[in-house]
C-alpha positions, 0 to 999 in steps of 0.5 A: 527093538519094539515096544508095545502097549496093550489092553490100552484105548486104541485112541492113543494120544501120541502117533507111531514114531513119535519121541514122548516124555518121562510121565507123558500120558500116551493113552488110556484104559481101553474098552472091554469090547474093541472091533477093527483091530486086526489079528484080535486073539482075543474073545469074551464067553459071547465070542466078542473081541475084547482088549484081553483085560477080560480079568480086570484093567491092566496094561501089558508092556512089552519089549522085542529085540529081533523078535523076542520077547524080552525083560522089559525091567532090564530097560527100565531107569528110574 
C-alpha cells in the first residue's frame, strides 16, 4: 500500500516513513510554480511546472494497493 499527498508544499513537515497523528499538520499548500521535482506532468499556459492546482488550491489524496489506484474513503475512519 502507498499513500501520496499532492499539490502540497514540497517543504513537508514530517519525513518519508515517519508514523503522524490524527489531525497532525504534515504540510502545507504548495506554490503554483514547483521546479526540481522529477517526472512534474504538470505545465501553466507558459510551459512552467506548476504543483497541478492550476484550477485552485486543493489536495489530491491518493491511495495504492499494488499499484491501483484505489478508494481512499474505504481507508478512512472517523
Amino acid at each position: 500500500m502507498s499513500v501520496s499527498y499532492c499539490h502540497v508544499s514540497p517543504n513537508m513537515f514530517v519525513e518519508y516513513g515517519e508514523t503522524v497523528s490524527k489531525k497532525e499538520i504534515i504540510g502545507t499548500i504548495g506554490p503554483k510554480n514547483v521546479y526540481g521535482i522529477n517526472n512534474n506532468p504538470y505545465r501553466d499556459s507558459s510551459g512552467n511546472p506548476t504543483n497541478g492546482a492550476t484550477t485552485g488550491s486543493h489536495l489530491h489524496f491518493a491511495i495504492k494497493v499494488d499499484g491501483i489506484n484505489v478508494n481512499p474513503l474505504n481507508y478512512y475512519n472517523t
